[in-house]
N, C-alpha and C positions, 0 to 999 in steps of 0.2 A: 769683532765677530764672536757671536756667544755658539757655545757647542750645538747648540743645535741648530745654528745658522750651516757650518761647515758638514755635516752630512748631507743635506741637500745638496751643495754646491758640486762636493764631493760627486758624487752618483751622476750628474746631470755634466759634469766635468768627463767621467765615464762612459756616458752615454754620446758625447759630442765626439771622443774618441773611437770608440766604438764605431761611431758611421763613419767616420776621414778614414778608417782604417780598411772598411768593408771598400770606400772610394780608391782608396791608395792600390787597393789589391786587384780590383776591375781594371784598374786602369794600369796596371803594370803588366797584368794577363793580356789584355790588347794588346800593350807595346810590345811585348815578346813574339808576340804571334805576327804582330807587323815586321819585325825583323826580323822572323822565320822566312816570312811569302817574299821579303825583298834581298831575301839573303846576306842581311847586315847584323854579321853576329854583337856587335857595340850594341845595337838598338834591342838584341834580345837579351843581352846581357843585363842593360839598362832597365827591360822590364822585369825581369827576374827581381833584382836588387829594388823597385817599388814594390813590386806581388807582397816580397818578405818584409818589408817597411812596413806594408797593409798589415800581415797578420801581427807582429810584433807590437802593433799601434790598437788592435783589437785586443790582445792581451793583456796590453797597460790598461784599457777602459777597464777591460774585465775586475781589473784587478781593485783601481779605484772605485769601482763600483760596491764591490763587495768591504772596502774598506768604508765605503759610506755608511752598510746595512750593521755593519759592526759598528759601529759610529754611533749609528744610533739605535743600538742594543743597547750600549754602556751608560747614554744620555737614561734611556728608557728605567733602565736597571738603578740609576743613582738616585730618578723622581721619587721612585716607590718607595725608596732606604727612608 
């Protein structure tokens, strides 16, 4: 894998993240709310701890993502030397 294979991969690795994360978080926010109206605190607990999976899993995208744009800053910046 030459360096400017791994910034694309990178970013799109981020953005895959990104949306499982945006999923994780909907779907934890249901489950909480479902074990709110059933009054089974296990099952709102259990959504809670997906919600924060979500966001934690959108932050990693975030993260990789911008490690891509750096990525290929430095590719960009080495071409022109």
């Amino acid at each position: 894998m030459s360096n400017k294979d791994g910034a694309p991969r990178m970013r799109a690795k981020g953005a895959r993240d990104k949306i499982k994360g945006v999923v994780n978080e909907n779907v934890g926010k249901v489950r909480g709310k479902m074990g709110d109206l059933t009054d089974n605190a296990s099952e709102h607990f259990k959504g809670k701890i997906q919600e924060i999976k979500g966001k934690l899993q959108q932050a990693k995208g975030e993260v990789e993502e911008d490690l891509g744009v750096a990525r290929d800053r430095r590719v960009a910046d080495r071409e022109e030397e």
